[in-house]
mmCIF file of the N, C-alpha and C atoms, coordinates in Angstrom:
data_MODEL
# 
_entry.id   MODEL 
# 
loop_
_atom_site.group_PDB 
_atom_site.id 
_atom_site.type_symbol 
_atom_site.label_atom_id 
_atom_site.label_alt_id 
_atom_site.label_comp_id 
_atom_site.label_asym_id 
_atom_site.label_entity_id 
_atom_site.label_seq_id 
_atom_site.pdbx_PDB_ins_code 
_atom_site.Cartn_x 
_atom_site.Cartn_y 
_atom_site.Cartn_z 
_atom_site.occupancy 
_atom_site.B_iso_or_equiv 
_atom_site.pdbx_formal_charge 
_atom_site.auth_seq_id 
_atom_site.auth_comp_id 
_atom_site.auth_asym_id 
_atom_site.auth_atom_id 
_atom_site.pdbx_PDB_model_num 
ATOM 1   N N  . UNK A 1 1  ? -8.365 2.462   -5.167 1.00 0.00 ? 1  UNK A N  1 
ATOM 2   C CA . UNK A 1 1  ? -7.973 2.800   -3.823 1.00 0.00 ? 1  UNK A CA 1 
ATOM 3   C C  . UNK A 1 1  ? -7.291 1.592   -3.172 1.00 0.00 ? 1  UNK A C  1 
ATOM 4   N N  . UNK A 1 2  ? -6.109 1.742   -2.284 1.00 0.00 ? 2  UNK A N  1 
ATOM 5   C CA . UNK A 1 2  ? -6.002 0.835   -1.288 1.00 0.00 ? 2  UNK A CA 1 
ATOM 6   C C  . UNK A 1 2  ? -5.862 1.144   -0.236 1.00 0.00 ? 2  UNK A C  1 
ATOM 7   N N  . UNK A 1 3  ? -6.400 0.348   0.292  1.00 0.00 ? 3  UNK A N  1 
ATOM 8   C CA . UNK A 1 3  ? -6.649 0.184   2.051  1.00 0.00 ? 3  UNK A CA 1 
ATOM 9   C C  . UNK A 1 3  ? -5.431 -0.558  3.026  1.00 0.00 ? 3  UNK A C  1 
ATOM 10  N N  . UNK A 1 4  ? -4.694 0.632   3.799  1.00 0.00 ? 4  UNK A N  1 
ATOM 11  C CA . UNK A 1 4  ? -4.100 0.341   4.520  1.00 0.00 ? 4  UNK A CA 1 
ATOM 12  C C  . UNK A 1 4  ? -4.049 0.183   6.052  1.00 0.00 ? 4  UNK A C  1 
ATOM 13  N N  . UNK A 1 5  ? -3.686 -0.908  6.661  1.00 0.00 ? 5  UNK A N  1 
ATOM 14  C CA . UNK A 1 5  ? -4.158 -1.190  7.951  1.00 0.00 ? 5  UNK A CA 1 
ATOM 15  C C  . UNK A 1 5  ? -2.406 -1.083  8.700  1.00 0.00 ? 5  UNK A C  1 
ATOM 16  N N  . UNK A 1 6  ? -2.679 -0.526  9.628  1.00 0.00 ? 6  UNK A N  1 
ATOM 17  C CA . UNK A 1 6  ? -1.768 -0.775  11.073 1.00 0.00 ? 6  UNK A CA 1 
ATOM 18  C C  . UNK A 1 6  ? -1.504 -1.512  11.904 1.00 0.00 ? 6  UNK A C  1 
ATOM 19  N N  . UNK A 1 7  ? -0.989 -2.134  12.560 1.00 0.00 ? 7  UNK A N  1 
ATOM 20  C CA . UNK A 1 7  ? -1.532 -2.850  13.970 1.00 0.00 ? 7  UNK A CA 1 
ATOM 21  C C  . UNK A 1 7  ? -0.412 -2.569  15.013 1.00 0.00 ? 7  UNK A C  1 
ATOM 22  N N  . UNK A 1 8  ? -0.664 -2.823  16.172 1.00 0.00 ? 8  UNK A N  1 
ATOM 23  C CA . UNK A 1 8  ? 0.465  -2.895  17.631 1.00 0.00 ? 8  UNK A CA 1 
ATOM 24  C C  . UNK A 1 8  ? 0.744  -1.704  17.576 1.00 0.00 ? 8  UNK A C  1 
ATOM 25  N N  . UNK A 1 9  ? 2.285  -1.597  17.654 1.00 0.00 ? 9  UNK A N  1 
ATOM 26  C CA . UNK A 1 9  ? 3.247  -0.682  17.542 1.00 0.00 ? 9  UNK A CA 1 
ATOM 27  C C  . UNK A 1 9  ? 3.089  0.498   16.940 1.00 0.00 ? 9  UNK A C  1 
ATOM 28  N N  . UNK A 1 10 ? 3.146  -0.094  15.162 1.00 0.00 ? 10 UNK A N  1 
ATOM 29  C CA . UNK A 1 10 ? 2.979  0.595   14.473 1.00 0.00 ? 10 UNK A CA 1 
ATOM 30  C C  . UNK A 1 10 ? 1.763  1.788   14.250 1.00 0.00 ? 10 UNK A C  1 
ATOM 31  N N  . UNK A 1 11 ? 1.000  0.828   14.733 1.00 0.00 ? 11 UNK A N  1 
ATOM 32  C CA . UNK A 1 11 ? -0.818 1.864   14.757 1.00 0.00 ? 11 UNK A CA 1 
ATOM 33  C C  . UNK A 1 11 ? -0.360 3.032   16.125 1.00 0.00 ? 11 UNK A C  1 
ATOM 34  N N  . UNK A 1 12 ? -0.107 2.852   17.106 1.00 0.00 ? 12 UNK A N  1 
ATOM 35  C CA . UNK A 1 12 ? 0.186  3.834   18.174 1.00 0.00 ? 12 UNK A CA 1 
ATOM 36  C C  . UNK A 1 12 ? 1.519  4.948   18.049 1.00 0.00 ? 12 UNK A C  1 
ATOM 37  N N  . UNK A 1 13 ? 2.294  4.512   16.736 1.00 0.00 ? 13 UNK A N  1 
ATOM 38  C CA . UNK A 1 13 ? 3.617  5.249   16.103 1.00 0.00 ? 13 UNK A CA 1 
ATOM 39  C C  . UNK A 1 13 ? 3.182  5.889   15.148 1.00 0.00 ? 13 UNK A C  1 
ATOM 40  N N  . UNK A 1 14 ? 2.051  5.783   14.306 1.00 0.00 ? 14 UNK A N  1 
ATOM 41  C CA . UNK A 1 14 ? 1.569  6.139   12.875 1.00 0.00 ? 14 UNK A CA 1 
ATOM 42  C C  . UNK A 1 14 ? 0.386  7.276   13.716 1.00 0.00 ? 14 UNK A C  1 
ATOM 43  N N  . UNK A 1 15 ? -0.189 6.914   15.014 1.00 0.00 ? 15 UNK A N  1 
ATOM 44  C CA . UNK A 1 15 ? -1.589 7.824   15.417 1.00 0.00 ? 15 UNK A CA 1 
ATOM 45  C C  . UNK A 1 15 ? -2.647 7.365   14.481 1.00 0.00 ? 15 UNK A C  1 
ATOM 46  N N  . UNK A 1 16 ? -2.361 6.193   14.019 1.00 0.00 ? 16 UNK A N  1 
ATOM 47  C CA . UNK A 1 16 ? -4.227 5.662   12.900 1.00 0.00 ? 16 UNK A CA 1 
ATOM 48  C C  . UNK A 1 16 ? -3.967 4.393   12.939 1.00 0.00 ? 16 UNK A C  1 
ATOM 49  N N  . UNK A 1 17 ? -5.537 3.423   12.786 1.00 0.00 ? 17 UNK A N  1 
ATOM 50  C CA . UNK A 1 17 ? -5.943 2.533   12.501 1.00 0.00 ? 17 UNK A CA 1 
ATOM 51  C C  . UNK A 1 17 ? -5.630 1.981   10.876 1.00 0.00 ? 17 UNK A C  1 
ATOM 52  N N  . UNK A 1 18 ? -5.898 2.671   10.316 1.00 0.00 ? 18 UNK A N  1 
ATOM 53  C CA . UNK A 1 18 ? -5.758 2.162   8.593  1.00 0.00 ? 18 UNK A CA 1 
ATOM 54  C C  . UNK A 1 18 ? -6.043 4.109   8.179  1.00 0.00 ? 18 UNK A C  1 
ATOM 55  N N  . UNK A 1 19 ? -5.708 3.839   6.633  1.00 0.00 ? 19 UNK A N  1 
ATOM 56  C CA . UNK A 1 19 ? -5.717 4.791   5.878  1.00 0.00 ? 19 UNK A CA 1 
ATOM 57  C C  . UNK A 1 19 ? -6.336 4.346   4.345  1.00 0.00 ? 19 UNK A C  1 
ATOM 58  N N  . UNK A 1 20 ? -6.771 5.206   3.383  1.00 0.00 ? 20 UNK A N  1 
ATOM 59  C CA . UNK A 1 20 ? -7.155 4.742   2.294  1.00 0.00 ? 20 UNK A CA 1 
ATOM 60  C C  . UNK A 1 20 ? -6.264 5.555   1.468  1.00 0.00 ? 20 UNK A C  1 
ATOM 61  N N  . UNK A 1 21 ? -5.360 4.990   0.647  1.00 0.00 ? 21 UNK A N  1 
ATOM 62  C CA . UNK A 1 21 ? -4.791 5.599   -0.288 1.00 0.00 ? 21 UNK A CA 1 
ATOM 63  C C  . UNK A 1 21 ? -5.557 5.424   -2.359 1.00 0.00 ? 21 UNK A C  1 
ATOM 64  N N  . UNK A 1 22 ? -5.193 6.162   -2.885 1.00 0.00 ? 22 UNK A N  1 
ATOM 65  C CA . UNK A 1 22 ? -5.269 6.385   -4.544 1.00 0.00 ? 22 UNK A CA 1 
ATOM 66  C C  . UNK A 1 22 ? -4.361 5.053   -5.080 1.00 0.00 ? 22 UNK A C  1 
ATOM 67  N N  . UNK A 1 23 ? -4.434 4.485   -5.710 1.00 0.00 ? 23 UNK A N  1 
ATOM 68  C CA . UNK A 1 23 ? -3.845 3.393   -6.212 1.00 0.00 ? 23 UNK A CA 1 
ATOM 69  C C  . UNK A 1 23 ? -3.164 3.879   -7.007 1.00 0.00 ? 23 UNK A C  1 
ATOM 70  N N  . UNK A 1 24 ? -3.342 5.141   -7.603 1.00 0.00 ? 24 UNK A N  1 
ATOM 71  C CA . UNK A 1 24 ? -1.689 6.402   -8.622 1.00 0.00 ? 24 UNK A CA 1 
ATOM 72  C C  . UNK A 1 24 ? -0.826 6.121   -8.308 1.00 0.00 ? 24 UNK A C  1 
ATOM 73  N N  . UNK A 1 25 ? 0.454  5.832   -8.844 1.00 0.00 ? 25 UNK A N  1 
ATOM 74  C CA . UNK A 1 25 ? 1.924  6.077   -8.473 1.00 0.00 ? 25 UNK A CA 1 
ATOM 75  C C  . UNK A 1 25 ? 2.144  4.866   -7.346 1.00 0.00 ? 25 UNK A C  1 
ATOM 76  N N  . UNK A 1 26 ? 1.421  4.382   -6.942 1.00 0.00 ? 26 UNK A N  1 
ATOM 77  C CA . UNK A 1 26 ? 2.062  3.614   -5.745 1.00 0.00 ? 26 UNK A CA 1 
ATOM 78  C C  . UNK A 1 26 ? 1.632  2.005   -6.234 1.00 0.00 ? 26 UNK A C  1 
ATOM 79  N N  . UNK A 1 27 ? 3.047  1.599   -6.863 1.00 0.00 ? 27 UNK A N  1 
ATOM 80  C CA . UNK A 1 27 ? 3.538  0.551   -7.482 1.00 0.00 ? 27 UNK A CA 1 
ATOM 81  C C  . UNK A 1 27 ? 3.942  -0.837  -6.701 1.00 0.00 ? 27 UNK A C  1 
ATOM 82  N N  . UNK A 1 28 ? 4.451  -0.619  -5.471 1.00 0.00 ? 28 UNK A N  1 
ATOM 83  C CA . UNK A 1 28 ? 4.574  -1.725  -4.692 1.00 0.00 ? 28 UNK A CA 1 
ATOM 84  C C  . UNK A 1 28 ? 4.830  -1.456  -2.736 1.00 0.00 ? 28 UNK A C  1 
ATOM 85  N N  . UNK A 1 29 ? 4.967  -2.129  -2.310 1.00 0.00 ? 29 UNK A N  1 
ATOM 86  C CA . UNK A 1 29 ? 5.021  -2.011  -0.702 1.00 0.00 ? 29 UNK A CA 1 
ATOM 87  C C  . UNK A 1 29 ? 5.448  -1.122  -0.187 1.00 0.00 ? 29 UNK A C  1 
ATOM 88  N N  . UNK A 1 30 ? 6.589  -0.735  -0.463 1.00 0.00 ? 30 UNK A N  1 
ATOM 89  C CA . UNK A 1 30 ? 8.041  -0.270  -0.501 1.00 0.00 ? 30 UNK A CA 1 
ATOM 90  C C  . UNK A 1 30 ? 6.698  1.891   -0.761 1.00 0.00 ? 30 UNK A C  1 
ATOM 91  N N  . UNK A 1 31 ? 6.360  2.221   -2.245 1.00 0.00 ? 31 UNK A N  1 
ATOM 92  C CA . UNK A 1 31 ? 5.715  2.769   -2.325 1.00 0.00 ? 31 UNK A CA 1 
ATOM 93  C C  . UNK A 1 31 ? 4.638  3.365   -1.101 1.00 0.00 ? 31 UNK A C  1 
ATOM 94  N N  . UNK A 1 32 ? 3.783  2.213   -1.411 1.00 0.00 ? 32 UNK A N  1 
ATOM 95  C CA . UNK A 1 32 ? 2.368  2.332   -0.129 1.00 0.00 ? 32 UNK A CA 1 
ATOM 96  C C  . UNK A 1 32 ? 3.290  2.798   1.365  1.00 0.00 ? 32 UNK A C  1 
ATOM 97  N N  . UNK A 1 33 ? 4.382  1.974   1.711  1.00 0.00 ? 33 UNK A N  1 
ATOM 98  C CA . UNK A 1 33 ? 4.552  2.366   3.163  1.00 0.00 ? 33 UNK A CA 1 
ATOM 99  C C  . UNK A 1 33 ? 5.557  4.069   3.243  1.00 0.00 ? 33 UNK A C  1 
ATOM 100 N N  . UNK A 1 34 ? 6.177  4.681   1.641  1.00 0.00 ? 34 UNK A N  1 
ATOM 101 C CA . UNK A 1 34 ? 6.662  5.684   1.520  1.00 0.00 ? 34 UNK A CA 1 
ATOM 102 C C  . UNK A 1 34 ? 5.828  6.970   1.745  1.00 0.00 ? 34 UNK A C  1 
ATOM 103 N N  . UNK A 1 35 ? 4.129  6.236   1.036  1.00 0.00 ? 35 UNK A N  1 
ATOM 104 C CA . UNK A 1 35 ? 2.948  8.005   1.111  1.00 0.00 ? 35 UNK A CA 1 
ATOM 105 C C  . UNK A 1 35 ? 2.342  7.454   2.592  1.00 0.00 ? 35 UNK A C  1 
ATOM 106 N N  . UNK A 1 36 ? 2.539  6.735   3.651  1.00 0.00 ? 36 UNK A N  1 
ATOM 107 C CA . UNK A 1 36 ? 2.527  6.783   4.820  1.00 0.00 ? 36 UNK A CA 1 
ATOM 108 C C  . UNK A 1 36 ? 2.979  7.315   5.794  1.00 0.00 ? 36 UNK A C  1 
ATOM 109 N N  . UNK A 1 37 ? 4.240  6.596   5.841  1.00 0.00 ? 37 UNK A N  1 
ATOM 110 C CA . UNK A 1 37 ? 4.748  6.883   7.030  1.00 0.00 ? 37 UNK A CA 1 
ATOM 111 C C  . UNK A 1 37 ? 6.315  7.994   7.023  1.00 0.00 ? 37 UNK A C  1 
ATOM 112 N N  . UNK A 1 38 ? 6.667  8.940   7.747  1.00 0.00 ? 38 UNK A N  1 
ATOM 113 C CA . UNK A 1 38 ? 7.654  9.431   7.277  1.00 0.00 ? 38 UNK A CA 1 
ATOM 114 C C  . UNK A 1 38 ? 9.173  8.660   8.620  1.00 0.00 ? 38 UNK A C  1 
ATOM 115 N N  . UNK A 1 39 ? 9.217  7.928   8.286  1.00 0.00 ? 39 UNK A N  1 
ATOM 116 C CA . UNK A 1 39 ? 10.241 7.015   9.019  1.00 0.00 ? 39 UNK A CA 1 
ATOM 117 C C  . UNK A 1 39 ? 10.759 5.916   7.731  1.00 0.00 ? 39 UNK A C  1 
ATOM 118 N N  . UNK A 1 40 ? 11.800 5.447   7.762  1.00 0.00 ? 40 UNK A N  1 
ATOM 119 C CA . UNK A 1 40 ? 12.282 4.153   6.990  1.00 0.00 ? 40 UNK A CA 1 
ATOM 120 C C  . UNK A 1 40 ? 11.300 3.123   7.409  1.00 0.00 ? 40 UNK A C  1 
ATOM 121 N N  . UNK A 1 41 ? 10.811 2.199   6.848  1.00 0.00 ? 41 UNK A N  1 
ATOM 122 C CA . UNK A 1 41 ? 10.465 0.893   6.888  1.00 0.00 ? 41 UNK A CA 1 
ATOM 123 C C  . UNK A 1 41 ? 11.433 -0.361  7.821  1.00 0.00 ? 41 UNK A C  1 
ATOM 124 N N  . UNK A 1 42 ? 10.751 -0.431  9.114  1.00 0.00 ? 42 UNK A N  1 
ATOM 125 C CA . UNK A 1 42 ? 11.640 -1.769  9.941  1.00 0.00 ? 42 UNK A CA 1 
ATOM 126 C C  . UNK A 1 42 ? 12.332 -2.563  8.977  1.00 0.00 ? 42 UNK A C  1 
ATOM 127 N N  . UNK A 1 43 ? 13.466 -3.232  9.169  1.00 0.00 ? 43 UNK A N  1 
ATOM 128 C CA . UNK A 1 43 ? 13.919 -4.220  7.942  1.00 0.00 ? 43 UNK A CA 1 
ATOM 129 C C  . UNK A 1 43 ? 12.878 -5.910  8.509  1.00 0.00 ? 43 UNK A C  1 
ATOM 130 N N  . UNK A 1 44 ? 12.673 -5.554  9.806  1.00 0.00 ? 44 UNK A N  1 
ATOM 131 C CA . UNK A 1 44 ? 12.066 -6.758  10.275 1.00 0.00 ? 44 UNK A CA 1 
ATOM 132 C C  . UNK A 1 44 ? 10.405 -6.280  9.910  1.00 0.00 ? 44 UNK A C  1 
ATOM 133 N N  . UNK A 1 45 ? 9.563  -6.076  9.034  1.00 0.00 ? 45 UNK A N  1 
ATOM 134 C CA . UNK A 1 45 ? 8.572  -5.513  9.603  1.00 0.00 ? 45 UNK A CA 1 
ATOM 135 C C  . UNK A 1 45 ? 8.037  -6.561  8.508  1.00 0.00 ? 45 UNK A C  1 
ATOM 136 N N  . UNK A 1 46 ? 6.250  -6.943  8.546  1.00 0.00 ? 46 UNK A N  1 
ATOM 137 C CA . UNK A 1 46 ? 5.353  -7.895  8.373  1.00 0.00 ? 46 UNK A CA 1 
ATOM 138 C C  . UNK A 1 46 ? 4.718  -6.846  7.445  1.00 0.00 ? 46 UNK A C  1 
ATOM 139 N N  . UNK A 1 47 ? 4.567  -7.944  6.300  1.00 0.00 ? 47 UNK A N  1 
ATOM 140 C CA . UNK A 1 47 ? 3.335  -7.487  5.571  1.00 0.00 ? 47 UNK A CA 1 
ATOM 141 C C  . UNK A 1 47 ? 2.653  -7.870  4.342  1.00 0.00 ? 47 UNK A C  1 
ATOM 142 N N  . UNK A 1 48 ? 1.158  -7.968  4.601  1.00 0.00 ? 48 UNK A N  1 
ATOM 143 C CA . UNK A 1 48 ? 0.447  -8.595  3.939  1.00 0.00 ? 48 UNK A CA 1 
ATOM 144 C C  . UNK A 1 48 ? -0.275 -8.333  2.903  1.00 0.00 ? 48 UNK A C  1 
ATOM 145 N N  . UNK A 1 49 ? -0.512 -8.428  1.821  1.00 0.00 ? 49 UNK A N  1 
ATOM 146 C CA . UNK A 1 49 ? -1.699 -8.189  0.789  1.00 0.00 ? 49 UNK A CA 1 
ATOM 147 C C  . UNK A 1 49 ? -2.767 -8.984  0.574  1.00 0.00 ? 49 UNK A C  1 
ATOM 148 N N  . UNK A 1 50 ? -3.772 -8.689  0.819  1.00 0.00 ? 50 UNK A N  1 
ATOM 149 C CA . UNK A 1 50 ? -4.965 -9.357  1.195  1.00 0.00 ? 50 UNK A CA 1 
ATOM 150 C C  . UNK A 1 50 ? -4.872 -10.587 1.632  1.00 0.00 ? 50 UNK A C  1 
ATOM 151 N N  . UNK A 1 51 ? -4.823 -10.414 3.099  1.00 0.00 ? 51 UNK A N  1 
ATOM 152 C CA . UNK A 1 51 ? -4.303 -11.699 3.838  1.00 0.00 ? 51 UNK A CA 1 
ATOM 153 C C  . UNK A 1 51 ? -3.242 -12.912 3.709  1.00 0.00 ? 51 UNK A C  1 
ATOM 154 N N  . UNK A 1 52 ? -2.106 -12.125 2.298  1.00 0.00 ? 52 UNK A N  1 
ATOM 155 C CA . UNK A 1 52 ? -1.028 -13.206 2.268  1.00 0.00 ? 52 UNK A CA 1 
ATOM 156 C C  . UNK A 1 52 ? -0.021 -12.488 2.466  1.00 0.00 ? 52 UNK A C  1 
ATOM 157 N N  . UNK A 1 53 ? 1.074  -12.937 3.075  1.00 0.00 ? 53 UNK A N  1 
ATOM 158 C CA . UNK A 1 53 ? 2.554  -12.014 3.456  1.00 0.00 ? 53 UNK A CA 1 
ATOM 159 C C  . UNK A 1 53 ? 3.235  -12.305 2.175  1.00 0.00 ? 53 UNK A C  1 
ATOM 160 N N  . UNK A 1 54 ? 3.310  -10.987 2.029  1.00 0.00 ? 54 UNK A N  1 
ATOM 161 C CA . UNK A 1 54 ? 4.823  -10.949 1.115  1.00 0.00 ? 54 UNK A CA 1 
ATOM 162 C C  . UNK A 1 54 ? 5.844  -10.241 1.092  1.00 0.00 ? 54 UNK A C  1 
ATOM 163 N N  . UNK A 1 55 ? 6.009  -9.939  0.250  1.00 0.00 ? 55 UNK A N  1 
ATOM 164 C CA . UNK A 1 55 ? 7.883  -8.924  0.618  1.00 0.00 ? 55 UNK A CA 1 
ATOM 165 C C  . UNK A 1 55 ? 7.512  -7.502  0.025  1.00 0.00 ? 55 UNK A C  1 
ATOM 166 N N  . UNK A 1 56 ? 8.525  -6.849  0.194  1.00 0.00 ? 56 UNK A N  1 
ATOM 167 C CA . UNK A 1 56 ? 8.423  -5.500  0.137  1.00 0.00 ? 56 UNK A CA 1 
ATOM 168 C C  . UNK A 1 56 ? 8.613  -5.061  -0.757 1.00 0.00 ? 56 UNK A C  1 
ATOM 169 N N  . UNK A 1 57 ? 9.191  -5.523  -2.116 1.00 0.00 ? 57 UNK A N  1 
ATOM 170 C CA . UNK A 1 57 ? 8.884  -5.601  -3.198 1.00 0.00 ? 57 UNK A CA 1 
ATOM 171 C C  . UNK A 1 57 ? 7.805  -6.111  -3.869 1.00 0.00 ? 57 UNK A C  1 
ATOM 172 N N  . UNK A 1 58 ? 7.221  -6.388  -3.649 1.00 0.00 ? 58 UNK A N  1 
ATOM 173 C CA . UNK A 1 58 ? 5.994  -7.000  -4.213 1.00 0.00 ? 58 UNK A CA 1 
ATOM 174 C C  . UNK A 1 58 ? 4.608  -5.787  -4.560 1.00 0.00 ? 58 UNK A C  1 
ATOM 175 N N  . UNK A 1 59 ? 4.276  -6.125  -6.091 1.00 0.00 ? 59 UNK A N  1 
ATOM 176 C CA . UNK A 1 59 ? 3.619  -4.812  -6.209 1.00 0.00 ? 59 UNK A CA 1 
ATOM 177 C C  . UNK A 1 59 ? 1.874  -5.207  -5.670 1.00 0.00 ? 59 UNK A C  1 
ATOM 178 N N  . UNK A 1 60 ? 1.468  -3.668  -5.950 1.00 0.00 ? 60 UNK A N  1 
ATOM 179 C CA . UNK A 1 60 ? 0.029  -3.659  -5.499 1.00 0.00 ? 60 UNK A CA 1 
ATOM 180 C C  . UNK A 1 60 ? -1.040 -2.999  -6.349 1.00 0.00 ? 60 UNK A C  1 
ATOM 181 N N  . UNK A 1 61 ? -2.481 -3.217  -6.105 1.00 0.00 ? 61 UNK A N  1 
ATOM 182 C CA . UNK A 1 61 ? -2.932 -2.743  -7.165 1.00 0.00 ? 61 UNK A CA 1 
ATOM 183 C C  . UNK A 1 61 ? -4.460 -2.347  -6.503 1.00 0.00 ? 61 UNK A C  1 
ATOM 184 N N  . UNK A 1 62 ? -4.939 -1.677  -7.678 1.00 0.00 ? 62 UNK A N  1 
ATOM 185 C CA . UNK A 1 62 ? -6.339 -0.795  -7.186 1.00 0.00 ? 62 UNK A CA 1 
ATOM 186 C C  . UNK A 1 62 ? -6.929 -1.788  -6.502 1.00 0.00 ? 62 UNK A C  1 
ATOM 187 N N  . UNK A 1 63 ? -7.773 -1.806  -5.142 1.00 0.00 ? 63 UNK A N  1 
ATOM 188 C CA . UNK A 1 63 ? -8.316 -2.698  -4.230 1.00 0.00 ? 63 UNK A CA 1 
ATOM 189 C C  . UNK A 1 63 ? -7.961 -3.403  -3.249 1.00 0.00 ? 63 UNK A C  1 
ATOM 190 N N  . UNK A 1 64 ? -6.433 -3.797  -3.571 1.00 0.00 ? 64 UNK A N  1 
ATOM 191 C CA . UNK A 1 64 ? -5.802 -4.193  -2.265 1.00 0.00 ? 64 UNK A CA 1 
ATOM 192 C C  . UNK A 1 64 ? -5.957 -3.495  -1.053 1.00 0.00 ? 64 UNK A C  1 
ATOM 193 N N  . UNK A 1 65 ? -5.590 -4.989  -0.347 1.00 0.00 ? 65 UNK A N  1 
ATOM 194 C CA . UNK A 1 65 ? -5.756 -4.201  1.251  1.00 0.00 ? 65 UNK A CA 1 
ATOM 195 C C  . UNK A 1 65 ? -4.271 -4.775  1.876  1.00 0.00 ? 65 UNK A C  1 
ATOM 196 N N  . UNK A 1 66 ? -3.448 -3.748  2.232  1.00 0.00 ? 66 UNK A N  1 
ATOM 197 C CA . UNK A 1 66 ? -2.462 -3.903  2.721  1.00 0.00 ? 66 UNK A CA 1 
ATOM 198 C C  . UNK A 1 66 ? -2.349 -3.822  4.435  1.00 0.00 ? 66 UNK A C  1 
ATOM 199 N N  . UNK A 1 67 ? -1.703 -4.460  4.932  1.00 0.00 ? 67 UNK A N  1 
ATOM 200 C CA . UNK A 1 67 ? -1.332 -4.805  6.509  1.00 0.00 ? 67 UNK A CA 1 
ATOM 201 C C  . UNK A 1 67 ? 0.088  -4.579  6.901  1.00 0.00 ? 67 UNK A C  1 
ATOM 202 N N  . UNK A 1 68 ? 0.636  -3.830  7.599  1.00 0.00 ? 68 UNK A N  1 
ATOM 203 C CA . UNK A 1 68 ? 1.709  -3.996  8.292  1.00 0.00 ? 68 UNK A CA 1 
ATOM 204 C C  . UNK A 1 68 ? 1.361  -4.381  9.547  1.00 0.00 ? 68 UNK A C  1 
ATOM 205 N N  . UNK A 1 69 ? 2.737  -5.132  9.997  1.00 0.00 ? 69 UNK A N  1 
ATOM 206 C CA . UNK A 1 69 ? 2.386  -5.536  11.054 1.00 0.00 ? 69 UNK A CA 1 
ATOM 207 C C  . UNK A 1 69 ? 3.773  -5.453  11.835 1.00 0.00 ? 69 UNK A C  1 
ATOM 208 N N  . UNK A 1 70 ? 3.905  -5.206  13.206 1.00 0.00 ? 70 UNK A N  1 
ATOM 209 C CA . UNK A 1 70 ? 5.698  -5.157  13.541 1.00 0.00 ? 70 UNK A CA 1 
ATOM 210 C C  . UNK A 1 70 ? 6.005  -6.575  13.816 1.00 0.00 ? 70 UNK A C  1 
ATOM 211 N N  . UNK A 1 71 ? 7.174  -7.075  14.028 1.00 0.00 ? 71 UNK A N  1 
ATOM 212 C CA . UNK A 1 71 ? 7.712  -8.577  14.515 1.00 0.00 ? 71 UNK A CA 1 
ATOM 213 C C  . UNK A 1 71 ? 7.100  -8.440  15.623 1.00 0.00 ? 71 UNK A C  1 
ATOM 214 N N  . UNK A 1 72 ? 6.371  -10.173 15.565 1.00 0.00 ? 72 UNK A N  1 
ATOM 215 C CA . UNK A 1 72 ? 5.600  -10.198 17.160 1.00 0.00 ? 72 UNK A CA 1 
ATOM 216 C C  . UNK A 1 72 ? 6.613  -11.195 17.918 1.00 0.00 ? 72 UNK A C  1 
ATOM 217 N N  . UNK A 1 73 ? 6.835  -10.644 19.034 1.00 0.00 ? 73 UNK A N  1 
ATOM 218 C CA . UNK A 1 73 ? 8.126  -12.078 20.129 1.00 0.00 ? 73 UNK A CA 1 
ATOM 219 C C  . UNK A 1 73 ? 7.161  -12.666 21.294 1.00 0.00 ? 73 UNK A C  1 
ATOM 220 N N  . UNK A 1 74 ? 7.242  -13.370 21.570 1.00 0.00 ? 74 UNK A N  1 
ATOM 221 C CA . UNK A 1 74 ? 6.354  -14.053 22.658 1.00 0.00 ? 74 UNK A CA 1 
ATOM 222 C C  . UNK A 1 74 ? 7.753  -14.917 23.607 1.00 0.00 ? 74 UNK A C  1 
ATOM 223 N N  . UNK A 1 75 ? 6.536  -15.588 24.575 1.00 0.00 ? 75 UNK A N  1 
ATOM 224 C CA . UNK A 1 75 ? 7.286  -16.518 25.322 1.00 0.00 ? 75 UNK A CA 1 
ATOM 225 C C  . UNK A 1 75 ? 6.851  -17.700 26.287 1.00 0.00 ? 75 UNK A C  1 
# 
């Protein structure tokens, strides 16, 4: 299984906190955020596998816990 988390934006655009997906078929980021969400993927968008950012290519595997996160701007 992996465990997918939301935050900001995205969690109030998606209507959930996290989700648990089957670790079947879903090979890398790109994947996980395809049996999610039915929108394209931000080109700016954050995301982590068990607490390290990586890219959206980057694959995943039974147990991970994945994070999106949207670009945060401050000031």
């Amino acid at each position: 299984m992996i465990q997918v988390k939301f935050f900001a934006s995205l969690r109030e655009r998606l209507g959930v906190a996290e989700r648990t997906l089957p670790a079947e078929n879903l090979h890398t980021i790109s994947d996980v955020w395809s049996a999610v969400a039915d929108f394209a993927m931000p080109a700016n968008l954050l995301v982590a596998i068990n607490h390290d950012y990586v890219g959206r290519d980057h694959s995943v595997s039974d147990g991970d816990e994945v994070a999106f996160f949207p670009p945060v701007t401050g000031g």
